[in-house]
N, C-alpha and C positions, 0 to 999 in steps of 0.2 A: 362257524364252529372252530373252537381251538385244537388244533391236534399236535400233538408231541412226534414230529417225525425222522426219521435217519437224519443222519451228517449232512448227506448233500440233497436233504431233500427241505426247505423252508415253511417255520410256520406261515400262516396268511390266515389273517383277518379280511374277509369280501363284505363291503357294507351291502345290503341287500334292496333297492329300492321297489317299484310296484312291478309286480308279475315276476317277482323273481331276479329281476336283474339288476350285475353289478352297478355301482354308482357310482356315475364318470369319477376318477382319481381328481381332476381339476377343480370338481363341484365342493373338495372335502378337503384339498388344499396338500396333496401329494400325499406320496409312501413315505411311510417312516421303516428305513434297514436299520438290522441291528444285527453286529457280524460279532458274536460273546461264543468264545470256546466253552465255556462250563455253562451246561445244562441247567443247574439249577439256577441259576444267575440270568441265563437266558431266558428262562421258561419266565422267572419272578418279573424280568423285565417287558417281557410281551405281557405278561397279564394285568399289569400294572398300564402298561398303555394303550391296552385294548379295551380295557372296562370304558363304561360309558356311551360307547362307538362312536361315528362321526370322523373316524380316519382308519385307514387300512397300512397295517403294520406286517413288513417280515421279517422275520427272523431265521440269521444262520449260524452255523457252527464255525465255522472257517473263513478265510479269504476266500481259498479257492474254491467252494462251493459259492462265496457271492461273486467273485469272477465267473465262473461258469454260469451262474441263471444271469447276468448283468443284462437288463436290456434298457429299451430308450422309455420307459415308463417315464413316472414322473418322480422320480427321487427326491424328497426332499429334503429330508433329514437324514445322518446318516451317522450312526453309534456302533462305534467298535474300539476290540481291546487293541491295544497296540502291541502284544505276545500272541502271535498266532502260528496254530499248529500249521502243518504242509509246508509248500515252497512259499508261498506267497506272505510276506509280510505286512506290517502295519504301514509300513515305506509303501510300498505297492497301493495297499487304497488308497492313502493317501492321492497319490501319482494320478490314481486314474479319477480320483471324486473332484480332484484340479479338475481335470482336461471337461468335466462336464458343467461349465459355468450354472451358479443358484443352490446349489447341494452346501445344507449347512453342514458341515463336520463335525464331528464332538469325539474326541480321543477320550479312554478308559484307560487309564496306568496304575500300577501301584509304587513303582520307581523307575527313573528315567537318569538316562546320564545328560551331561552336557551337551552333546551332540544330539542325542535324542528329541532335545528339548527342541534345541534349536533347528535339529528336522520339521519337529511338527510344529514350531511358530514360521519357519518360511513357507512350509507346504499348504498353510492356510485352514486351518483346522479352526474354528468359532471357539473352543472351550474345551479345558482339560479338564476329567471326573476323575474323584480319588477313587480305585479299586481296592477292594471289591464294591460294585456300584450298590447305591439304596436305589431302590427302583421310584422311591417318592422324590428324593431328588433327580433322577431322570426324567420321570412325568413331568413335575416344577420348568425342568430345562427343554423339555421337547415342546411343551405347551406354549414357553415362550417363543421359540425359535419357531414354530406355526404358525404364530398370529405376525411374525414379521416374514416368514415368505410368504403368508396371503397380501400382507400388504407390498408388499416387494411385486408380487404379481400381478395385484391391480396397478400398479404403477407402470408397469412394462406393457399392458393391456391399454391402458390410457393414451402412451408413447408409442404403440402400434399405430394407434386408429388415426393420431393427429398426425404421425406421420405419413400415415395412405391418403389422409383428406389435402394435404399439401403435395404432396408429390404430382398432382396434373397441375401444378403451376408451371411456369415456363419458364425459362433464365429471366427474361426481364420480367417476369412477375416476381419472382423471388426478388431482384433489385429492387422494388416498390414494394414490396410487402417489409423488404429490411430498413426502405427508409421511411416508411408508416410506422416503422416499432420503436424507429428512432427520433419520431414526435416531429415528422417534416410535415407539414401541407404541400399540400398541392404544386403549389406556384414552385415552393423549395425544392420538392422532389421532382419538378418539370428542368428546375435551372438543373441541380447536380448531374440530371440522368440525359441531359441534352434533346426535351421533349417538349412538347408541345401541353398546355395544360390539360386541354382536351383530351389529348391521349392517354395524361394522368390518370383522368376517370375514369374512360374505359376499360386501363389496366385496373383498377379499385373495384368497380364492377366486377370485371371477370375473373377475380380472384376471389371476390367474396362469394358469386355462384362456382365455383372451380370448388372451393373447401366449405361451401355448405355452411358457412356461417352466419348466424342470422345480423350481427353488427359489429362492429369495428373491435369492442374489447374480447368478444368470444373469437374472434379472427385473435388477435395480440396473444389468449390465452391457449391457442391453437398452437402458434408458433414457439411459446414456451415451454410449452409440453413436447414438443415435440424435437427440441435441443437440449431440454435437460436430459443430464446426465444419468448413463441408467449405473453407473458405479454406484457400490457403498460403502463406505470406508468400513474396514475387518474390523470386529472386534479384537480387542488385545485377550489374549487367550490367558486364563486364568486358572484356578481350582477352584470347581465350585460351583452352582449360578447365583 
């Protein structure tokens, strides 16, 4: 149900699954907040990205009304004007959508100064939107920025699991699994590691039962997964998407 509620009180979109119940935030790829002081602009932009469903959207009037409900959901998107009424400014989300690493940003301006600017390209903001917003360019911009934190989160889901399937390795299994990646046999990684060949296997063995891989390259694509980099280089913040 959409409802048009008080200042500090947020629209919410609940996707509904069987018997009534919400549907995990995770399954549908996070919240989308939207902090727009004018109402009409507000209301045009929840309903524009609420149609269709398949994601759960809130909407507030203020900072300080998204300060005050802020919890540890799963934010993932996150649209606001950078002129906001109360004490809490656009500086302020900002500040605080940093400190919660994966939160896409996307700034609403209609003029900015120099320092402005250069506020929200240090504070890490994904995209600056000309105000007053088209809510079709919104949707265009939110839809994109969706289909890259779902992929951003299977990514980090992937980087979990290889890094729990490796972690009951031991220090020298780690040293033989580094010089297996690094295309030694046996004999080579028995000379460098000052072992016995024999023992080489053993540890080969008990690594590949330890991380549950069925063969040598799903072991190697284990370990790559597992040190790549969960950084993404920022987009350069722009007008527009």
């Amino acid at each position: 149900m959409l409802r048009n509620d008080a200042v500090a009180e947020p629209f919410a979109l609940f996707l509904r699954g069987p018997r009534g119940q919400h549907s995990r935030v995770t399954d549908i790829g996070g919240h989308i907040h939207l902090v727009l002081p004018d109402a009409t602009e507000r209301a045009a932009c929840f309903r524009t990205l609420a149609a269709g469903g398949g994601r759960i959207v809130r909407s507030f009037a203020s900072a300080d009304a998204w300060i005050e409900a802020e919890s540890e959901d799963s934010c993932a998107i996150l649209l606001f004007h950078w002129r906001q009424p109360g004490t809490a400014d656009g500086a302020a989300l900002l500040d605080r959508a940093a400190a919660r690493p994966g939160i896409a940003v996307f700034v609403a301006a209609e003029q900015l100064s120099i320092a402005e600017s250069r506020a929200i390209l240090c504070g890490g903001a994904r995209d600056l939107l000309p105000a007053p917003l088209d809510p079709r360019l919104v949707r265009r911009t939110v839809d994109a920025a969706l289909a890259e934190w779902r992929h951003r989160q299977a990514t980090l889901d992937r980087h979990h699991e290889a890094e729990a399937r490796l972690a009951a390795l031991t220090p020298r299994e780690r040293a033989v699994l580094d010089a297996i990646a690094a295309g030694l046999g046996n004999k080579a990684i028995a000379r460098q590691l000052d072992l016995s060949p024999r023992t080489v296997e053993v540890h080969r063995a008990n690594i590949m039962r330890r991380a549950g891989a069925g063969n040598v390259a799903e072991l190697l694509r284990l370990q790559f997964i597992a040190e790549f980099t969960r950084d993404v280089p920022a987009k350069q913040v722009r007008f527009g998407a």
